[in-house]
C-alpha positions, 0 to 999 in steps of 0.5 A: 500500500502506497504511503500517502504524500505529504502534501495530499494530509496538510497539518492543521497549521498549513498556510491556508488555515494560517491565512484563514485565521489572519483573515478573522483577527484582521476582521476583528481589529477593524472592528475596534475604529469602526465602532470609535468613528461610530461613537465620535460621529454619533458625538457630532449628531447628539453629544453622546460622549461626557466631556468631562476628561477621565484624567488630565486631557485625557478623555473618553473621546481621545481614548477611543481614538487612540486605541482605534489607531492601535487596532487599525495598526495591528491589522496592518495598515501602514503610513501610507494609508493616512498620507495624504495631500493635506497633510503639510497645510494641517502641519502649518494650522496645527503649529500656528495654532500652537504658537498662538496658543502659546503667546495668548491663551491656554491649550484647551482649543490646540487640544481639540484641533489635535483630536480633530486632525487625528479623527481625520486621519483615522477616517483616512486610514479606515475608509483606505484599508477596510473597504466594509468601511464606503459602505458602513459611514454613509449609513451612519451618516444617514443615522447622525443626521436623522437625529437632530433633523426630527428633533428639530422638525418637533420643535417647530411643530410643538411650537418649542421655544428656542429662543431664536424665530423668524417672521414669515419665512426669512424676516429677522426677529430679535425677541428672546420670547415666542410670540403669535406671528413668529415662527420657530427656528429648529435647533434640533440638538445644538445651540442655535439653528444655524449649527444645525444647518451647517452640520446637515450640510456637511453630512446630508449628502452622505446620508443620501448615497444609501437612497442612491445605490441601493437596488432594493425598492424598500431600502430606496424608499426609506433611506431616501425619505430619511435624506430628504427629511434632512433638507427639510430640516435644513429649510426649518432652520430658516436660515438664508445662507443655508437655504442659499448653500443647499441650492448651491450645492445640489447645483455642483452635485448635478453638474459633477455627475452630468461631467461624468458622462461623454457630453458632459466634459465640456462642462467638465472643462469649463467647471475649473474657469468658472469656479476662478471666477466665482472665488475670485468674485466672492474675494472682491465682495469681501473685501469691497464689504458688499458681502458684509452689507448684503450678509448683515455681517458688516459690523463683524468684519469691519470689527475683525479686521480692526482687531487684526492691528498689531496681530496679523503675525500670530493672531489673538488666540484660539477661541480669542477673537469674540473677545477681541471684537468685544473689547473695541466697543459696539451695540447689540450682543457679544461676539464669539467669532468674525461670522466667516470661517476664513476671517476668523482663523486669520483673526486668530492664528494669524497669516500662516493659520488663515493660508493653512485653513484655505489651502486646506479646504481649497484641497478638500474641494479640488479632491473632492471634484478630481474623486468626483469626476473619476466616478466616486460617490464619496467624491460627489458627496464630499464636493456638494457638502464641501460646497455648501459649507464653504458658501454657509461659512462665507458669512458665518463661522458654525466650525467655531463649535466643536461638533461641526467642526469634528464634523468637517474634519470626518467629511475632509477625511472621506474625501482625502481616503478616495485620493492617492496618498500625497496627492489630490488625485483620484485612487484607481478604482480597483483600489477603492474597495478590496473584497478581502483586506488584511494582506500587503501587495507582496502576500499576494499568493496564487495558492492555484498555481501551487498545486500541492496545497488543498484543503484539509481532508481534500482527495488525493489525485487519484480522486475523481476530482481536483480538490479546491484551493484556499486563496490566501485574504489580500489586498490589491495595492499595485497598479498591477493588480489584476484582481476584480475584488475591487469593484464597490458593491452597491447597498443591498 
């Protein structure tokens, strides 16, 4: 009787049990930041976390944070997944920021901005590495905004009072009370509404792709009935720039999916014109003060840029510039900030934070459009809600709070996760979502072409029929890879 060969009883610590077993612990570390951008996303939405710190700075928040890195590590990513193009202007933010904060203020306000950046760098690095992950954050995303939109949709029809209402639809009111004739303005789980509507901006588009790539008829009529109650949400704010930012931002939304198509690169091509010129328009208004007139914010810019004397080099501090404008005397409430994100991070980290904050969203929406126009859905989520921020942020500063502003850096981070590391340009799209993760390009084995490898218990080859092979889980990195795992797979 012939003595069996040895490769036709593998032990049971042959390679494709070894690879088997890799696969699950992989899969279960990238759990851990799933989760911790699940907890930091639904911190944004409800304020679900205590802010209270468990031991010095150390909080619960950055706990999570740390210990989703941990994880993410140890299930083999590597630096290149969190590189990205943004990273020198969020090296110059971080610095003028602390040089700022080191001459006029205490650290509490660097300490956020480093927890914002490593969240950022977190939804990089997972969104790259676990492909689970396109699928699972527009989901979330879709669960975060639907929160404070039905809690604002219940204060206007309770008639709660939320000490901010319009007359009509658009007429300012200054009345600390709700009287008949005035309508309510939703704040939903923030402050005032104008927080609302930014952070409905930023993450409405997200939560609309489910709605978008779903194939099932249910899943399609409530994802997209839960989408649209978000820009309803955004209208029950009533804030002008707001309404004014959902139109903008639907409009680039359309015309970046219309670029896609063979009639549309015309368009593609006159978008980056148009755009010049548009920014360049915005400037001269800003700075002619037509945009401060028309907004109602002319007193807060013309009060920013006289607390710039004598600071234009590292500003008034963090968090500092409300009380700089306070300080050189006006009528009516105080200010927390300039009512425009650029301003007030010129205000108060000065010219290196302000050209730092521009370069970074001017990247964010470069990207977003470059992803867009390559045929991501993250990329065209991420340029219309990019959009209506920037325009929202144009005569108002909602990233001043710190949810919204954990808000844009997750929304940046979704972005930058579809570019090539260092760069804006767009991944291949085979690189955009691997069926199985865990391997490096060179763990790529062919366990076909080793012939002697077969399942445990498989037939030897005098069997009727060829026993099945075990392919090793990997990742398709190169540009050679040949692999049609990458291709996304709609929501079912």
């Amino acid at each position: 009787m012939r003595a069996p060969l040895p490769w036709h009883d593998p032990s049971p610590g042959s390679l494709p049990e070894r690879s088997a077993r890799r696969h699950r612990r992989t899969e279960l570390f990238l759990v851990v930041p799933l989760l911790a951008v699940c907890a930091l996303c639904l911190e944004t939405s409800a304020d679900i976390l205590p802010s209270q710190a468990l031991a010095g700075p150390v909080t619960l928040a950055r706990v999570l944070l740390a210990l989703a890195f941990v994880a993410l590590i140890l299930a083999g990513a590597r630096g290149s997944d969190f590189r990205t193009a943004l990273d020198p202007p969020i090296a110059v933010l971080v610095l003028a920021t602390a040089i700022s904060t080191h001459q006029h203020t205490d650290g509490a306000a660097l300490r956020f901005l480093l927890t914002a950046v490593a969240f950022y760098y977190l939804t990089v690095g997972l969104v790259r590495f676990d492909p689970e992950a396109r699928a699972a954050l527009p989901l979330l995303a879709l669960v975060a905004v639907a929160i404070p939109t039905v809690v604002g949709l219940a204060q206007l029809v309770q008639h709660v009072p939320t000490t901010f209402y319009r007359r009509g639809l658009f007429g300012p009111v200054d009345s600390p009370t709700l009287v008949p004739g005035l309508r309510t303005r939703a704040i939903g789980t923030f402050t005032n509404p104008n927080l609302l509507a930014a952070y409905l901006l930023l993450l409405g588009p997200f939560a609309a792709l489910p709605a978008v790539t779903a194939r099932r008829r249910g899943i399609q009529v409530v994802a997209g009935s839960l989408a649209l109650l978000t820009y309803a949400g955004v209208l029950v704010t009533f804030s002008r720039a707001a309404v004014l930012a959902v139109l903008v931002s639907a409009a680039v939304a359309v015309l970046a999916v219309l670029a896609r198509r063979p009639h549309g690169r015309l368009l593609s091509r006159a978008a980056g014109p148009a755009l010049a010129i548009t920014a360049s328009g915005l400037l001269v208004a800003g700075l002619s003060g037509v945009l401060g007139r028309v907004s109602g914010r002319s007193e807060a810019f013309t009060l920013a840029t006289r607390a710039l004397d004598g600071h234009l080099a590292t500003g008034v501090g963090p968090r500092q510039a409300g009380v700089a404008m306070d300080a050189l005397g006006h009528d009516g409430p105080s200010y927390a900030h300039a009512h425009d994100l650029w301003l007030t991070w010129l205000l108060e980290a000065g010219v290196a934070g302000f050209v730092a904050i521009a370069l970074v969203t001017v990247g964010g929406l470069v990207a977003a459009a470059r992803t867009a126009a390559a045929g991501s859905s993250l990329g065209v989520a991420g340029l219309a809600a990019l959009t209506g921020f920037c325009v929202m942020s144009l005569v108002d500063n909602p990233a001043n709070a710190e949810r919204v502003a954990m808000s844009l850096w997750l929304v940046l981070g979704l972005v930058m996760a579809d570019t090539r590391p260092g760069w804006l340009n767009p991944r291949p799209a085979d690189h955009r979502g691997p069926a199985v993760m865990g391997g490096r390009a060179g763990d790529e084995t062919d366990l076909a072409a080793v012939p002697h490898v077969v399942a445990a218990g498989g037939r030897d080859d005098h069997g009727p029929s060829a026993p099945p092979t075990i392919p090793l889980a990997r990742r398709t990195r190169g540009p050679d890879a040949t692999s049609d795992h990458g291709r996304r797979e709609p929501y079912r």
